[in-house]
N, C-alpha and C positions, 0 to 999 in steps of 0.2 A: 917213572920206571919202577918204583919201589909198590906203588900201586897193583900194577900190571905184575910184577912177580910176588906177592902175598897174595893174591886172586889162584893164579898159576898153580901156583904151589901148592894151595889148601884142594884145588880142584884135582890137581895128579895123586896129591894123597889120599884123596875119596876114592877115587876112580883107579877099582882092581882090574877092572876088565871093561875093554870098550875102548874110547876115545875123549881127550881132551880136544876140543876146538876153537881157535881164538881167531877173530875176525874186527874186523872195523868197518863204519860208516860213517857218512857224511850227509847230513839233512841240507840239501841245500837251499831251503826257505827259510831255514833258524841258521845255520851254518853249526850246527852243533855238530862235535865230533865224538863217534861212541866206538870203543872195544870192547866186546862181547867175550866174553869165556862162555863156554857152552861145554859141558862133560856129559856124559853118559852113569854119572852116581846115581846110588840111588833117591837123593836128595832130599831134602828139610821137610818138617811138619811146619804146620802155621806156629805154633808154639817154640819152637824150634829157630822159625826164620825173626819172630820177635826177640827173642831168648840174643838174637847174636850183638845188640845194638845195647843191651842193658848195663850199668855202668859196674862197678867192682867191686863196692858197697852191697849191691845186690845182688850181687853172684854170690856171696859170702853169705846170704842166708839162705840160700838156697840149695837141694839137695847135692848130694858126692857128684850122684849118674850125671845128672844134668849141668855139673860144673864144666865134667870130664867134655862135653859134648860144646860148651861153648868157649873152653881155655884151646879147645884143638881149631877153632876158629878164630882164634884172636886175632890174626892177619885181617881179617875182613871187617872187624869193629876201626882198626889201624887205618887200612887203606879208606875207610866214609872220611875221620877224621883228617886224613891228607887230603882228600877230592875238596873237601868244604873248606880248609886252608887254604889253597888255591885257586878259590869259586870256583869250584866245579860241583859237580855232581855225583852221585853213588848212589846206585842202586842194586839190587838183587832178588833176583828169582827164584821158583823152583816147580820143578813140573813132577 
């Protein structure tokens, strides 16, 4: 649950205008089960979507802007580390 609402929560905070949308699937050849967040932000750079996994150590050498940009994502660094606690999984996108 705590997953699911640090995903939620960083995606309604992006997203001024448009839609948030959450869904699920089930693979049923793997049996693997996925929820999806999907928003309407205007979403990450490749630099950016690296930037969100990198540990504290090195965010602290790194500049103001760009701290500013991945301390507002902390929930999503959060939520890999609960999925992998769990054996699960954690991924993320950005179009």
């Amino acid at each position: 649950m705590q997953i699911l609402l640090n995903i939620v929560s960083t995606s309604i905070c992006y997203t001024n205008q448009g839609y948030v949308r959450i869904y699920s699937e089930v693979n049923e050849q793997t049996q693997i089960f996925s929820i999806i967040v999907e928003d309407s932000s205007l979403g990450l750079s490749e630099e950016e979507l690296r930037s969100l996994f990198v540990g504290k150590s090195d965010k602290n050498k790194s500049k103001k802007s760009k701290n500013l940009v991945r301390d507002s994502y902390s929930g999503i660094a959060t939520s890999k580390q609960l999925a992998h606690a769990l054996n699960g999984d954690f991924e993320i996108m950005s179009f």
